[in-house]
C-alpha positions as CSV (number, residue, x, y, z in Angstrom):
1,X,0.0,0.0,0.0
2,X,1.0,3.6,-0.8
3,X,0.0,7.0,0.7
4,X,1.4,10.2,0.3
5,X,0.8,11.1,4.2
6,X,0.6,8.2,6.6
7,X,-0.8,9.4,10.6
8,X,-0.3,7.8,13.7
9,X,-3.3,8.8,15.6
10,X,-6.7,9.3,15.4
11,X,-6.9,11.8,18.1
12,X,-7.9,15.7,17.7
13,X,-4.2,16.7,15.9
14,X,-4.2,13.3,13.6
15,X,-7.6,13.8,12.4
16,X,-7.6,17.6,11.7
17,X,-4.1,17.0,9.9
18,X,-5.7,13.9,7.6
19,X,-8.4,16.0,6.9
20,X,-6.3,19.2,6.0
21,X,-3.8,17.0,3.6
22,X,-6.8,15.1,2.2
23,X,-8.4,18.1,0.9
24,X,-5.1,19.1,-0.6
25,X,-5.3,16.7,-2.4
26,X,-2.9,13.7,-1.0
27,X,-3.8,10.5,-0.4
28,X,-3.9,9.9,3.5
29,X,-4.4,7.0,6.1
30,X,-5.0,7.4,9.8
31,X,-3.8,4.4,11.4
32,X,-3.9,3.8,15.2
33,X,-4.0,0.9,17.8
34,X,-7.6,1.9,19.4
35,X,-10.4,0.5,18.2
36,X,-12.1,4.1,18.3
37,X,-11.1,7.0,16.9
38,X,-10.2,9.8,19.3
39,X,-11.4,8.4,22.7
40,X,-9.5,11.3,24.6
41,X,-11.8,13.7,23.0
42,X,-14.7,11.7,23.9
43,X,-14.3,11.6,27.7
44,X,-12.5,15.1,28.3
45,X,-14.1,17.9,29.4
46,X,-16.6,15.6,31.3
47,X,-18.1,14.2,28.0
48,X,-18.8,17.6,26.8
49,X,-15.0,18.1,25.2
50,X,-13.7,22.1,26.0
51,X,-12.9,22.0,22.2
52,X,-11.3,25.8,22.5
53,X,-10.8,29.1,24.3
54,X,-11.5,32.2,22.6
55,X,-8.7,33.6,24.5
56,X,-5.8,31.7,23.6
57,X,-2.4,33.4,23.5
58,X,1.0,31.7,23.5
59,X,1.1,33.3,26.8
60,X,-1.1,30.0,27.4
61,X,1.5,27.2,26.7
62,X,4.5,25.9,28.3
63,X,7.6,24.9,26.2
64,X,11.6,24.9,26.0
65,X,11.1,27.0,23.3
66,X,7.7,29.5,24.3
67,X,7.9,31.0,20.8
68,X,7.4,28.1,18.5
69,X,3.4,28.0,18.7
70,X,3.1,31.2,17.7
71,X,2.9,30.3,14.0
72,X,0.3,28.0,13.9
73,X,-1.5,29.6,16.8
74,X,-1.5,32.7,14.7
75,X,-2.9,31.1,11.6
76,X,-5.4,29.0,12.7
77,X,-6.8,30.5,15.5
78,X,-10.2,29.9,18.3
79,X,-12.8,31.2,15.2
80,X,-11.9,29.1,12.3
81,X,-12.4,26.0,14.7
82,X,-15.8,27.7,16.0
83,X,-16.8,28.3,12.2
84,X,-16.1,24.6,11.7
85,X,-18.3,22.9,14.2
86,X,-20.8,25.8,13.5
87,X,-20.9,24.5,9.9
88,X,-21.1,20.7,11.0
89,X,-24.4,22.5,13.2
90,X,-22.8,21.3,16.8
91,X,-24.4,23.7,19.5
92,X,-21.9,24.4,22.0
93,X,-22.0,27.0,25.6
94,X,-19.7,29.1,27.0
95,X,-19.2,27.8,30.6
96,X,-16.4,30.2,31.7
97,X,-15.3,33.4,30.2
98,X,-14.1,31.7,26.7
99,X,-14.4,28.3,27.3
100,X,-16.4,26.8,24.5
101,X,-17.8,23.5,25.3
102,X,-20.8,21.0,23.3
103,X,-23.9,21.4,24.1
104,X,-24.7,18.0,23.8
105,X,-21.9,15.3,23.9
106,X,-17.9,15.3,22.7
107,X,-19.5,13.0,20.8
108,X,-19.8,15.6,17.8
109,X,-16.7,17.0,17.5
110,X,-15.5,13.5,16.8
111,X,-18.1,13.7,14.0
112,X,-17.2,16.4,12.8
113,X,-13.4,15.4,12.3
114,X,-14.8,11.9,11.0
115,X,-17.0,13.5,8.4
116,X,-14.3,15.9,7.6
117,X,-11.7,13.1,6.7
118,X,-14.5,11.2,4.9
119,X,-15.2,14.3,2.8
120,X,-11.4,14.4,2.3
121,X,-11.0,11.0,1.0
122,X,-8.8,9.9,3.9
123,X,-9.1,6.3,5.2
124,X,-9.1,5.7,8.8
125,X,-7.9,2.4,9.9
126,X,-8.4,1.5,13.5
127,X,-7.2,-1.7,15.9
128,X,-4.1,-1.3,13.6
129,X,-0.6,-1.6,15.3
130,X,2.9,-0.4,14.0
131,X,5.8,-2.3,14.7
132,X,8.3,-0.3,12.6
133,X,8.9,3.1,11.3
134,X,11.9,3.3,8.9
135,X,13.2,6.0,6.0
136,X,13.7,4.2,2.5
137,X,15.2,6.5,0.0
138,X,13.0,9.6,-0.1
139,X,10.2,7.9,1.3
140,X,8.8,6.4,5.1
141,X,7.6,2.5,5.0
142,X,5.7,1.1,8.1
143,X,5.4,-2.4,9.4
144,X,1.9,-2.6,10.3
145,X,-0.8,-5.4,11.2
146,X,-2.4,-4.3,7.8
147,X,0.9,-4.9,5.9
148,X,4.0,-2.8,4.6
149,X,2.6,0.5,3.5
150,X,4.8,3.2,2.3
151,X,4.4,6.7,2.8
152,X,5.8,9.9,1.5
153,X,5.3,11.7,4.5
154,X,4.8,10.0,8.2
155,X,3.0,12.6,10.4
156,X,3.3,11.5,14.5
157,X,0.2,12.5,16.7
158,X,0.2,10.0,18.9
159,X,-0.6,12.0,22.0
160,X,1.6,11.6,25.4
161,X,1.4,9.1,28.4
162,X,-1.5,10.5,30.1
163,X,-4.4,8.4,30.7
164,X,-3.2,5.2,29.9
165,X,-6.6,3.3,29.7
166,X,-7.4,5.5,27.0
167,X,-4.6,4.0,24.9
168,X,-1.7,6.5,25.7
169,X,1.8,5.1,25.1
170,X,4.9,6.5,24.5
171,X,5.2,5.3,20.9
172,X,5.6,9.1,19.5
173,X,8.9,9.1,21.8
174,X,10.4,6.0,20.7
175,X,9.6,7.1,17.0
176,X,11.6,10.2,17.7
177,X,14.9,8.9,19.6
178,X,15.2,6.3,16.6
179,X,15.8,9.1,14.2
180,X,18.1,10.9,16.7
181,X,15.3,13.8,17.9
182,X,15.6,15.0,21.8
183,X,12.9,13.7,23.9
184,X,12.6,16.1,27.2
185,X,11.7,14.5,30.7
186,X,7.5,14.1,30.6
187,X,5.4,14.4,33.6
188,X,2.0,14.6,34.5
189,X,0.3,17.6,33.9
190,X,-3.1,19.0,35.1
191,X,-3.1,16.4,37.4
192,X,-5.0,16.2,41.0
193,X,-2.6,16.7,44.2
194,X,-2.4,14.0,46.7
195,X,-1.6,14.7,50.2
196,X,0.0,12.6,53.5
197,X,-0.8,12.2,57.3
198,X,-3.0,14.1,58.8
199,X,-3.6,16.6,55.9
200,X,-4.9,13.9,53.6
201,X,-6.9,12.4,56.8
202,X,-8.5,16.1,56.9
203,X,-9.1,16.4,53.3
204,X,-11.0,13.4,53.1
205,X,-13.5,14.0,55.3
206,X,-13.9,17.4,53.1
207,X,-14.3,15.6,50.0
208,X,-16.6,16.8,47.3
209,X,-16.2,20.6,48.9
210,X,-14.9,23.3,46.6
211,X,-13.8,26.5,47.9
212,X,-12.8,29.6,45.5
213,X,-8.6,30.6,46.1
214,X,-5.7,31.8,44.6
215,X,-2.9,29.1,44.3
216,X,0.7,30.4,43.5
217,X,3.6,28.5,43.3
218,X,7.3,28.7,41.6
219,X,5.6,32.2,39.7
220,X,2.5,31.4,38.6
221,X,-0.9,32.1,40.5
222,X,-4.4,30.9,39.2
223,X,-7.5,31.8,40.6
224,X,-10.1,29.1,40.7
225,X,-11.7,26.5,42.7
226,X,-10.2,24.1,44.6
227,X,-12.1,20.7,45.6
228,X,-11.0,18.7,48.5
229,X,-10.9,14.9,47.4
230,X,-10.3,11.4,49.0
231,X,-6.3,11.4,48.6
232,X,-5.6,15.1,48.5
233,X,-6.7,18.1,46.5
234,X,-8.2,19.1,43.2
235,X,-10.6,21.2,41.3
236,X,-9.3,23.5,38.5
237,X,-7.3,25.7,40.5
238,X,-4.8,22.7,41.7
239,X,-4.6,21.4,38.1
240,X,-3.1,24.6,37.0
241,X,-0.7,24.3,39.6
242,X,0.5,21.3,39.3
243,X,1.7,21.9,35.9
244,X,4.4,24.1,37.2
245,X,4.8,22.8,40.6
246,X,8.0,19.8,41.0
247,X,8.1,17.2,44.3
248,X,9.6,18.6,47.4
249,X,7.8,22.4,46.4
250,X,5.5,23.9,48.7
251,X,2.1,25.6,47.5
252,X,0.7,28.8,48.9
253,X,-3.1,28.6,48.8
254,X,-5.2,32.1,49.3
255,X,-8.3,31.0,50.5
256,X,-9.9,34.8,50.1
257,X,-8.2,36.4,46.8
258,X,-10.5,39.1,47.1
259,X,-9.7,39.9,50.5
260,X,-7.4,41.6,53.0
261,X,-8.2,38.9,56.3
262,X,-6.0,40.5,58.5
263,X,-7.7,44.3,57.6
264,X,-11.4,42.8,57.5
265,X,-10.9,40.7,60.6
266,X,-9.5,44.0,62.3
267,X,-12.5,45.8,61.0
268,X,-14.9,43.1,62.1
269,X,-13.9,43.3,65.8
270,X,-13.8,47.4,65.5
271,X,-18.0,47.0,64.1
272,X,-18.9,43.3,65.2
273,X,-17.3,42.8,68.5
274,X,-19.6,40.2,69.6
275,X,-19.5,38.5,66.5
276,X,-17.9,34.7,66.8
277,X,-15.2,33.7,64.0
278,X,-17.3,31.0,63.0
279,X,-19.7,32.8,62.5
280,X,-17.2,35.1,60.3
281,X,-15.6,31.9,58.4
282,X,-19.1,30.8,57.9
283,X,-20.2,34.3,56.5
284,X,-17.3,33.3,53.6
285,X,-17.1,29.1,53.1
286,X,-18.8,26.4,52.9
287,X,-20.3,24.9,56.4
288,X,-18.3,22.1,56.2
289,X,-14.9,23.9,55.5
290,X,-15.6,26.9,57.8
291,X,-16.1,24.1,60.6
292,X,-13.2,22.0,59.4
293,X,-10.9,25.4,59.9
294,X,-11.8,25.8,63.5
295,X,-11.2,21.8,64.6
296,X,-7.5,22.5,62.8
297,X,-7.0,24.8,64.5
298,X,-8.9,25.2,68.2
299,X,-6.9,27.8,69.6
300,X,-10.7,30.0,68.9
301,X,-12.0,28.0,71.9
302,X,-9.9,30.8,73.9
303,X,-12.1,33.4,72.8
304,X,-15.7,33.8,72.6
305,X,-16.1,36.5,70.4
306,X,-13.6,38.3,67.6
307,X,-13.5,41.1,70.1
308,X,-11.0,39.2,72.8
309,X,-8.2,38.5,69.9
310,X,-5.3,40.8,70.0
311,X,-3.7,41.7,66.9
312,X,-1.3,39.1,66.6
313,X,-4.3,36.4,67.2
314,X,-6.2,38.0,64.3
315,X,-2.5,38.2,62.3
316,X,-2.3,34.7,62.8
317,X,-5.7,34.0,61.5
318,X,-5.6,36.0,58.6
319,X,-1.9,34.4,57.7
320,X,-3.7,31.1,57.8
321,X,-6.6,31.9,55.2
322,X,-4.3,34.3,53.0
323,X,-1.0,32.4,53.3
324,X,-2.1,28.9,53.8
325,X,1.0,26.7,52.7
326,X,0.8,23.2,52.2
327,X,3.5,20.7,50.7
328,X,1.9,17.9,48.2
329,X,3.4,14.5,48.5
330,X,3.0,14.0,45.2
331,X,0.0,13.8,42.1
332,X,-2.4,11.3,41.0
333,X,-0.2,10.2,38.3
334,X,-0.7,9.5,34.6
335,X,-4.2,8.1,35.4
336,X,-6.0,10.9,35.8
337,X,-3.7,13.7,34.3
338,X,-4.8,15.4,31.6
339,X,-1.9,16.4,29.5
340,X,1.5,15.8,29.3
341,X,4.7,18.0,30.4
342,X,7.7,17.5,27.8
343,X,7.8,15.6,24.9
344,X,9.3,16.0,21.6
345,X,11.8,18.7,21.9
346,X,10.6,21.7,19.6
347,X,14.4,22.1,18.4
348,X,14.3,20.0,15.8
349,X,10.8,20.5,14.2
350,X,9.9,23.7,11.7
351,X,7.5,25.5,13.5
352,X,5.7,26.0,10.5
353,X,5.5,22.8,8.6
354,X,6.1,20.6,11.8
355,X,8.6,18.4,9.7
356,X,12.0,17.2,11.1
357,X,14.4,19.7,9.9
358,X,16.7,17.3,7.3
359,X,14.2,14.5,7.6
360,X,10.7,16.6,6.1
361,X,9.9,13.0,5.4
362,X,9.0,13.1,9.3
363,X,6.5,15.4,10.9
364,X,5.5,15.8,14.7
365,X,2.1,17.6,16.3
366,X,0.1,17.6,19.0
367,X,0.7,16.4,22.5
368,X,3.2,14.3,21.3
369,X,5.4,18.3,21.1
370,X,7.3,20.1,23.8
371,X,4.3,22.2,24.1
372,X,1.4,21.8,26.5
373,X,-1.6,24.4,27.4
374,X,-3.4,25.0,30.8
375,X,-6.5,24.3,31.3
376,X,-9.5,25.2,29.6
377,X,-9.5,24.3,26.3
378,X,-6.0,25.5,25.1
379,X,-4.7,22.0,24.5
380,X,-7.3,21.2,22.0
381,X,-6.4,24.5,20.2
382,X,-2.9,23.5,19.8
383,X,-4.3,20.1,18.3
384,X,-6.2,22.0,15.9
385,X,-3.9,24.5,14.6
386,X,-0.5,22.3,15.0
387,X,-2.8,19.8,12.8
388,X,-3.7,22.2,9.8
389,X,-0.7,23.8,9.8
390,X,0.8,20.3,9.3
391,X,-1.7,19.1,6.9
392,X,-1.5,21.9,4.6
393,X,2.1,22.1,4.5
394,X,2.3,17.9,3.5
């Protein structure tokens, strides 16, 4: 068999790459292990698949090299994607301030690549394995369970190691360290925090509680929610985090951004002297989190009312809720992580074709790329536009 482009991976970059090259007129297979095509679109986002964010910058990504998405970012940007599924007639909301999520079900989106491929004459084949990826002469050829096919152009989007059960492997990386192409370190990215002793003992028994903070660490500070789990801590606020935060660092969690503690506590015992702290956590948290605060820490049985702290009481208080720092043990891991960190170092790869400088017979996009997005719908951007800047340029 012989193709002028040949993907690995029928995930969000594969598919919008086949389809791009397809209606340029090549002749392209998708080819990948799962027996569905792109399963990690299907369950992300909570089934509903945060296919974009209107607000997507560079500014948005991590990388070696922070200025090699700019390209593609810059020519295939948030509206061309929302133009596409608007055309395909998917319905989608805006759940946070340019987050663009279905309506209905992720299912769609993978329709809409699907029909797009299928319109482009690309052929998808599926529960097909690769045992070999070689260069013959100016061309690729690939051992597959389907047979020897030859290709003039071998495009990787095979995704990173997150989520195993979904299929993830690190095939992409053992494509690129055959043909001599530096892999960085991967780790886990938006991934859930697990906690030891007595502060994972105190979290779960908070589980399912979100609270709104500010989490900062080595730079960076996001504010959204956090949710206490079973082994530790979560919600959107602690994936962000985690992303920049390395074992043995310490996380400083602000559990009222939009406020001064030490300053309002002050003023509350100047205007509210009778007034009980509980009664002022519970004013601003959940029940269950405003009374978990006072068991941790019962020095408030010494007082009655806000009006018999002295300053460095109320200093202490407010250092707790502002300045709260905690110390992870670790993450959940590749099984619940959501992207991952590292990859397929950038330095090697034409940040606008995405083929291996001296070996354009070789292209890599995707998650499979030194580059990875926060959350909220960035990484699928980058699978979009790394994918038709590839596509067009095979």
């Amino acid at each position: 068999m012989v193709y002028d482009v040949v993907v690995i991976g029928a995930g969000a970059a594969g598919l919008m790459c086949a389809a791009q090259a397809g209606f340029a007129g090549r002749r392209v297979l998708v080819v990948d292990h799962a027996n569905k095509a792109g399963k990690k679109i299907l369950m992300s986002g909570g089934g509903r698949c945060n296919f974009t964010n209107l607000a997507t910058t560079p500014q948005h990504f991590y990388s070696e090299n922070p200025f090699f998405c700019i390209s593609a970012l810059k020519r295939y940007r948030p509206e061309h994607f929302v133009s596409l599924v608007e055309r395909h007639g998917v319905e989608y909301v805006e759940k946070a301030p340019g987050q663009l999520f279905c309506a209905d079900s992720a299912k769609e989106i993978v329709s809409v690549l699907l029909t797009e491929c299928e319109w482009a004459g690309v052929k998808v084949a599926l529960s097909t394995s690769i045992s070999k990826v070689e260069r013959v002469g100016d061309s690729m050829r690939l051992a597959t369970s389907m047979g020897s096919i030859d290709a003039g152009t071998v495009v990787v989007a095979t995704g990173g190691l997150s989520i195993p059960t979904m299929g993830a492997t690190g095939f992409g990386y053992d494509i690129a360290r055959q043909f001599g192409i530096d892999v960085l370190p991967t780790r886990p990215g938006l991934v859930p925090f697990t906690l030891s002793d007595s502060w994972k003992e105190r979290a779960a028994a908070l589980s399912g509680v979100s609270v709104p903070c500010e989490v900062s660490c080595n730079e960076r500070h996001f504010i959204e929610p956090m949710l206490f789990t079973h082994r530790g801590l979560s919600g959107p606020s602690m994936l962000q985090i985690s992303s920049v935060w390395q074992p043995g660092d310490t996380i400083t969690i602000n559990l009222l951004p939009s406020e001064h503690a030490a300053e309002t506590l002050r003023h509350a015992r100047h205007t509210t002297p009778k007034r009980q702290l509980s009664t002022w956590l519970g004013e601003r948290f959940p029940k269950r989190f405003a009374q978990a605060l006072l068991e941790w820490y019962p020095d408030h049985n010494l007082a009655s009312s806000i009006a018999e702290y002295s300053n460095d009481a109320l200093d202490i208080w407010a250092q707790r809720l502002n300045q709260w720092q905690l110390k992870p043990s670790g993450t959940e891991g590749w099984r619940t992580a959501e992207v991952t960190m590292g990859g397929v170092s950038t330095e090697s790869i034409s940040s606008k074709t995405f083929e291996v400088k001296d070996l354009p017979q070789l292209r890599f996009i995707g998650e499979v790329l030194d580059v990875t997005g926060e959350l909220g719908g960035y990484n699928f951007q980058w699978a979009w536009a790394s994918g038709v800047a590839c596509g067009q340029a095979c």
